[in-house]
VOGU-3710 file (C-alpha; in Angstrom, 3 decimals, decimal comma):
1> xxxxxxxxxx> -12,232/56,540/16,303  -11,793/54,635/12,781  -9,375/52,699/12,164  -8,114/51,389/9,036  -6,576/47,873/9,277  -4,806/45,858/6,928  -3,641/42,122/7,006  -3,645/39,156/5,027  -6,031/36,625/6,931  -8,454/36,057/8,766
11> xxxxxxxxxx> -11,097/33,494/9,873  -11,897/30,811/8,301  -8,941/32,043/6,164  -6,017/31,779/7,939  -2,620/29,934/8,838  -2,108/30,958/12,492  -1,600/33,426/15,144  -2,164/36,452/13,106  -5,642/35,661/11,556  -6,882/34,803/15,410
21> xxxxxxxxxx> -5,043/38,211/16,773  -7,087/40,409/14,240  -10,366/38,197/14,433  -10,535/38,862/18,436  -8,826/42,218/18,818  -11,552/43,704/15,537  -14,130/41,982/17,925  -13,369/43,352/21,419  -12,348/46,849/19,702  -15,840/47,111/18,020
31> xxxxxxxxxx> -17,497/46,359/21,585  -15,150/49,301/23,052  -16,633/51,694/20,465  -13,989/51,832/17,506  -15,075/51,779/13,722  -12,808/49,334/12,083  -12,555/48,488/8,441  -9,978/45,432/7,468  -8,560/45,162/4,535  -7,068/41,709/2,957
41> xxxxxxxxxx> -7,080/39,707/-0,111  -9,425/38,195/-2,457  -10,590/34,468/-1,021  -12,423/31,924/-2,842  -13,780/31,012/1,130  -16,678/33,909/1,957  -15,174/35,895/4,739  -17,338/37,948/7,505  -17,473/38,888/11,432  -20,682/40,908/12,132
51> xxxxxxxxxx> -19,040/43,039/14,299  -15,771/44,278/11,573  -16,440/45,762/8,198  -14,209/43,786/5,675  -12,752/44,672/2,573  -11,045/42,347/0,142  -8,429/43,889/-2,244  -8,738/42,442/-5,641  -6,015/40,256/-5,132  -6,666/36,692/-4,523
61> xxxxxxxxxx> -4,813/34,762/-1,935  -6,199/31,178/-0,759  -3,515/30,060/1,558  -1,333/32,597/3,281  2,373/33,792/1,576  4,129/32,175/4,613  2,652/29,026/3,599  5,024/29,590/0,808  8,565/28,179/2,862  5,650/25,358/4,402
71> xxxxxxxxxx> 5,785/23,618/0,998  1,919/23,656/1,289  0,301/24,055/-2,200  -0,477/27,457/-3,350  -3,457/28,226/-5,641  -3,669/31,836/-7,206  -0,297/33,290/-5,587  2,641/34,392/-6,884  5,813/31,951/-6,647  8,054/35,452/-5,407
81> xxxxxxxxxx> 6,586/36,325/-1,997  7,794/40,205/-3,108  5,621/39,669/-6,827  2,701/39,244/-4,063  3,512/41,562/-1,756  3,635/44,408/-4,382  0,476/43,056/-5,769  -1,131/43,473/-2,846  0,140/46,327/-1,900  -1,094/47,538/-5,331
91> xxxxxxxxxx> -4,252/46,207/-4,825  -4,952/48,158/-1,012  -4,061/51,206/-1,921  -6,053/51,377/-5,546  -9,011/50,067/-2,822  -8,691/52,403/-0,272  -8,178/55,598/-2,309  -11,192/54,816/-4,007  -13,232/55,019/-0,294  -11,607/57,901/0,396
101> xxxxxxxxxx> -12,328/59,740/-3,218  -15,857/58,645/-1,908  -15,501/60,401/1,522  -14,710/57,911/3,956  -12,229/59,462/6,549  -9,643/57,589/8,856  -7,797/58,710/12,165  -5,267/55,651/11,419  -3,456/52,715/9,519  -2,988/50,087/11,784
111> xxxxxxxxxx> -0,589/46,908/10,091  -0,295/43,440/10,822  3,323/42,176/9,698  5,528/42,658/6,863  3,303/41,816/3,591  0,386/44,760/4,789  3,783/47,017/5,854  3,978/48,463/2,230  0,580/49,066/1,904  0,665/51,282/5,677
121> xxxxxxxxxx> 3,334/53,551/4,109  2,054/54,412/1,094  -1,360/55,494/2,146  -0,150/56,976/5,426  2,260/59,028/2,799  -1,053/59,646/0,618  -2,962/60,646/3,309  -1,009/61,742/5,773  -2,404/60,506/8,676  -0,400/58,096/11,588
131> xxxxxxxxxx> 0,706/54,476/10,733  0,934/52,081/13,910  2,451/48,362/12,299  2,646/45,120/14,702  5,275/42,620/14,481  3,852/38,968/14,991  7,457/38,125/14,164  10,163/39,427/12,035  12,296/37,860/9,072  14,662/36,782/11,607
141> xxxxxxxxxx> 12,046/34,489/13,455  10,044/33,195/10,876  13,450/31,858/8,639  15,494/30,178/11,878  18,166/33,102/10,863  18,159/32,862/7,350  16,856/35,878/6,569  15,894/37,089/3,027  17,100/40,949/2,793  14,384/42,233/0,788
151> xxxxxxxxxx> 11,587/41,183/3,212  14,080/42,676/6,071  14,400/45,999/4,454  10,348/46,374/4,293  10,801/45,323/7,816  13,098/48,063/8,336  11,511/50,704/6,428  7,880/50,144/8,200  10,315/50,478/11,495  11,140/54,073/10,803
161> xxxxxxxxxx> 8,273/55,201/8,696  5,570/54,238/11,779  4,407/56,113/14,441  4,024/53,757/16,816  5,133/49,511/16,751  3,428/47,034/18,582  4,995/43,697/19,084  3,779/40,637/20,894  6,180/39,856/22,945  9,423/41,003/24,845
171> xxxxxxxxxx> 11,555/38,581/22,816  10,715/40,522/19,698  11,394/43,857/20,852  14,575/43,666/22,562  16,287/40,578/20,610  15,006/41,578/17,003  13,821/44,898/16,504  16,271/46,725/19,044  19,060/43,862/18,747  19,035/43,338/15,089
181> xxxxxxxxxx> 17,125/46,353/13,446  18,344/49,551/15,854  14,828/50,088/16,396  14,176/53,379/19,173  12,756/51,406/22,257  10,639/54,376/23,492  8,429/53,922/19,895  7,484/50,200/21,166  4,639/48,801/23,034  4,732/45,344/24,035
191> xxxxxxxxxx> 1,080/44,185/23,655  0,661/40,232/24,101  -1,972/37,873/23,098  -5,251/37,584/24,217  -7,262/34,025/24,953  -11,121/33,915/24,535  -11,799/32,237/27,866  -15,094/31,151/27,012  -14,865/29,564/23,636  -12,205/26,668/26,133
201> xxxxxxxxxx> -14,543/26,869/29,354  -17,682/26,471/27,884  -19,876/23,331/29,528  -21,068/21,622/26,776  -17,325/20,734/25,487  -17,511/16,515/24,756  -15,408/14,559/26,423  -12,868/12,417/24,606  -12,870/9,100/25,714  -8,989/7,708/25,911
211> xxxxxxxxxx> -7,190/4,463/27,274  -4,030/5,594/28,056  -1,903/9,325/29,182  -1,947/11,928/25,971  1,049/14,151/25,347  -0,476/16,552/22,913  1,345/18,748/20,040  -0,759/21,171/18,247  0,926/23,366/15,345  1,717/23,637/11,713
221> xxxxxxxxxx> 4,329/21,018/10,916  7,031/22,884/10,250  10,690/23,175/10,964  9,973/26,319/12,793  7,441/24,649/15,177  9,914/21,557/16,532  7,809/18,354/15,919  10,754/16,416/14,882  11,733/17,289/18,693  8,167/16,186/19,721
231> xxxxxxxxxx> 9,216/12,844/18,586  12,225/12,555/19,614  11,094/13,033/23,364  8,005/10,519/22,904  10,437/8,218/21,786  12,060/8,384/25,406  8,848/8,628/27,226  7,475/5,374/25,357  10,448/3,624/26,914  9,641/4,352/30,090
241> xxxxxxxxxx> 5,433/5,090/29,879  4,884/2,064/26,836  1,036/2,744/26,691  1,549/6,820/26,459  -0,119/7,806/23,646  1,002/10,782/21,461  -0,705/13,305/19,567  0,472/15,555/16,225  -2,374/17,913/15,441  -1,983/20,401/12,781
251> xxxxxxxxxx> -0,742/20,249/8,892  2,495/21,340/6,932  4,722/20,157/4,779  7,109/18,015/7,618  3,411/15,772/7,774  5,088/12,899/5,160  9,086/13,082/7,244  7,112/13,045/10,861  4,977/9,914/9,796  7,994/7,877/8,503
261> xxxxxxxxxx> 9,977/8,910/11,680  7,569/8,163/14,089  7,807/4,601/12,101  11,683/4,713/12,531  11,172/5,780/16,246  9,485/2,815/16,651  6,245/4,785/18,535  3,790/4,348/14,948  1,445/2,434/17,073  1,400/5,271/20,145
271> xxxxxxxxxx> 1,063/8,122/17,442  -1,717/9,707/16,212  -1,341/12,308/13,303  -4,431/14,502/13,015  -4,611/16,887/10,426  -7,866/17,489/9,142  -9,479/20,804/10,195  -11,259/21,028/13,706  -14,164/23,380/14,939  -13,749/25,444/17,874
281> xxxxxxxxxx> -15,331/22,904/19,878  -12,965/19,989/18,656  -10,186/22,048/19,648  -10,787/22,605/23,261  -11,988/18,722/23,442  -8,554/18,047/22,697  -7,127/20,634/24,845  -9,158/19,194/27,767  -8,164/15,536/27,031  -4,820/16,083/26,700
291> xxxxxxxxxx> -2,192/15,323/30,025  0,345/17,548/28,829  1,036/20,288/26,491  4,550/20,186/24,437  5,386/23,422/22,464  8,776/22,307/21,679  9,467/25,603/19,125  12,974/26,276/17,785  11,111/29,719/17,812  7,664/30,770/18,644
301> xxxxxxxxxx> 6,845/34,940/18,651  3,585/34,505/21,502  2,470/31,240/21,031  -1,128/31,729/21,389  -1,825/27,740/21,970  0,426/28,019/25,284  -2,732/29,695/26,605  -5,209/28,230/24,709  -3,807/25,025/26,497  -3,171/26,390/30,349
311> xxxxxxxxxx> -6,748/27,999/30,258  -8,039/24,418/29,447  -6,611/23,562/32,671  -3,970/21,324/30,925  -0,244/21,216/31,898  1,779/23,313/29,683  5,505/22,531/28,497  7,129/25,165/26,735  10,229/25,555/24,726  12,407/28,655/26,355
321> xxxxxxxxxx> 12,325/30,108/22,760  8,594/30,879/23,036  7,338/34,418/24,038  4,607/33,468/26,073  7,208/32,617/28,739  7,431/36,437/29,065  3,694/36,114/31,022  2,789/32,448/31,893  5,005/30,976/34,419  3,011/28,134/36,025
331> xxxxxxxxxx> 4,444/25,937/33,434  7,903/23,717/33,103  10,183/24,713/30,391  13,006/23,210/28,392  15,585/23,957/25,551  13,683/22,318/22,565  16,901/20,634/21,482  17,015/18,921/25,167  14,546/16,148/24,034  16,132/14,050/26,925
341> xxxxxxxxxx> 15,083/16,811/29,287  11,795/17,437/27,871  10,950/13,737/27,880  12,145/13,632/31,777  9,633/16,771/32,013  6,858/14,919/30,289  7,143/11,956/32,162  7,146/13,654/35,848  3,921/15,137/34,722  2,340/11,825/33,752
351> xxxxxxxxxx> 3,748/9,813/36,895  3,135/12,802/38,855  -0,528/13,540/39,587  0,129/16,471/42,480  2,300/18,046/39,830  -0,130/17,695/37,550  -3,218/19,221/39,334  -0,953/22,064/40,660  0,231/22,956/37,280  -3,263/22,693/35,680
361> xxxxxxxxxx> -5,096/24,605/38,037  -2,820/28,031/38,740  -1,813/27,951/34,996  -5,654/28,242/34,354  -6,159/31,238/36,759  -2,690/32,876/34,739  -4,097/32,558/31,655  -7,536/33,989/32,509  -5,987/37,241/33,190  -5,021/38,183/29,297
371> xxxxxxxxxx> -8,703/38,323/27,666  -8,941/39,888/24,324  -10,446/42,975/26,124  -7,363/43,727/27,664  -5,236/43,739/24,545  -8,245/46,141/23,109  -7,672/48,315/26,238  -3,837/48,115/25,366  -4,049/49,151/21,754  -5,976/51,586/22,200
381> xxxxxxxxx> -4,354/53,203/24,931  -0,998/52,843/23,592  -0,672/52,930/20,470  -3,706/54,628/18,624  -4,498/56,925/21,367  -1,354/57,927/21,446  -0,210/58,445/17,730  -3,503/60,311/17,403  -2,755/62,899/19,642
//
């Protein structure tokens, strides 16, 4: 089977869940026997996997398009996230007919989100074979309901012109694409997430030597993720727990308004802003270190750190708004604009060391069960399988 892929990231260049989803699912398809070639932008950062052929599009991207509403700087992209979407749209299909004027031969597009969406159609129209898109999230999720109609109707469009839609979570499917878009139900697989339980269980993770409890946050600072809500909460637990000590890992452009809260808040001294960029092995360190996981979103698709965080045997709280609630349910939840509630959740956690160890321990065995082999099994199976036949 050969599939051709299209996105816009992926490892070391990328922004979140997407670039891992397409890094691990290339990886465990390639081990089940499928030739896949991805297609993406230009980089200025070399990007390879041994086990994926990769093309780059003449089109060069450094930071992902959604980093555009981040207010993250943007070097070598267009200021009209449309202007780079039809570039790059441009770009694939130029790149790809030239392969095939060469004699390379595909069973299938497979597309990752709106900005590859264009791209799907118009070769699936030029070479008539099936398209199968994924939603990581929709126009509706990633703009807190502020939607911007052009990107919807590519959204819609790539709804009827596929063959098959994969989303990554209930949540997507029934309140977005069948709510909101009319989308046909029986056309949708719900494929989640995977988690590479090895890269958090591995033995020679360091330990990170603390003092006092750590509540942990780890996501891109923006509006979308709920950091300001973060805060809010620590603010209560600090009054209660004074030597807690809280952690913001990730960047965006909230970074300069969550520092000068935290000040206002009164918890500077218990907060510690990291935002430079951590290895693999940093990551689980923290993940390990860490008493308790907030995920406080105002609206999370998956939420691929939920597991990331429950596999590391840590206690997980999760906004209600996040998809991986759909799979995980050793874990306390919470409306993210309940900070008092959260806070109360956070604190029976740290006081509470049998909830603790019984949260840690069956949330690990949950969150073993959805390897990246399993969503392999489940894309293949359900979607290209399927729209190949």
């Amino acid at each position: 089977m050969r599939v051709l892929m299209i996105g816009w990231e992926f490892p070391p260049f990328f922004s979140g869940g997407l670039g891992i989803h397409v890094y691990h699912l290339t990886r465990e398809l390639s081990r089940k026997g499928v030739n896949v070639t991805y297609v993406m932008p230009k980089t200025h950062t070399p990007v390879s996997a041994p086990w994926v052929r990769i093309i780059q599009a003449p089109f060069y991207a450094d930071i992902g398009i959604y980093s555009l509403s981040g207010g993250m700087a943007v070097e070598d992209y267009p200021s009209d996230p449309l202007e780079g979407a039809r570039a790059f749209t441009d770009a694939v299909v130029k790149t790809v007919t030239q392969m095939v004027q060469r004699g390379e031969r595909f069973d299938v597009i497979h597309c990752h989100d709106w900005i590859s969406f264009p791209a799907g159609i118009a070769l699936k129209r030029l070479l008539n074979i099936p398209l199968v898109v994924t939603f990581h999230a929709t126009e509706y999720s990633r703009t807190a309901d502020r939607p911007y109609k052009p990107i919807m109707d590519i959204e819609r469009e790539a709804i009827q012109e596929a063959d098959h839609i994969i989303t990554v979570s209930k949540k997507i499917r029934d309140e977005e694409l069948v709510k909101r878009y009319g989308a046909d139900p029986g056309k949708i697989s719900v494929i989640y997430n995977g988690i590479d339980v090895d890269q958090f269980l591995r033995d020679d993770i360091p330990k990170i030597d603390k003092t006092a409890p750590m509540v942990l946050f780890f996501g891109r600072l923006t509006f979308q993720k709920g950091p300001e809500y973060f805060l809010r909460a620590a603010q209560l637990v600090h009054k209660v727990l004074p030597d807690a000590q809280f952690v913001v890992a990730g960047r965006g452009f909230l970074l300069p308004a969550l520092t000068k809260m935290a000040a206002e808040l009164g918890i500077a001294d218990r907060t510690i802003f990291i935002t430079q960029k951590m290895s693999e092995t940093e990551v689980a360190a923290l993940y390990r270190a860490a008493d308790v996981y907030v995920m406080p979103s105002v609206y999370e698709p998956f939420g691929i750190t939920a597991l990331e965080a429950l596999v590391s045997g840590t206690p997980v709280i999760l906004s209600k708004r996040v998809g991986a609630t759909d799979i995980v349910h050793h874990v306390l939840t919470v409306e993210y604009w309940d900070v008092e509630e959260m806070a109360n959740k956070i604190i029976s956690v740290l006081m509470g060391e049998p909830l603790r160890r019984v949260l840690g321990r069956n949330g690990q065995e949950e969150a073993k069960k959805y390897s990246w082999s399993w969503v392999a099994d489940e894309t293949i199976n359900k979607a290209y399988k399927r729209v190949i036949e």
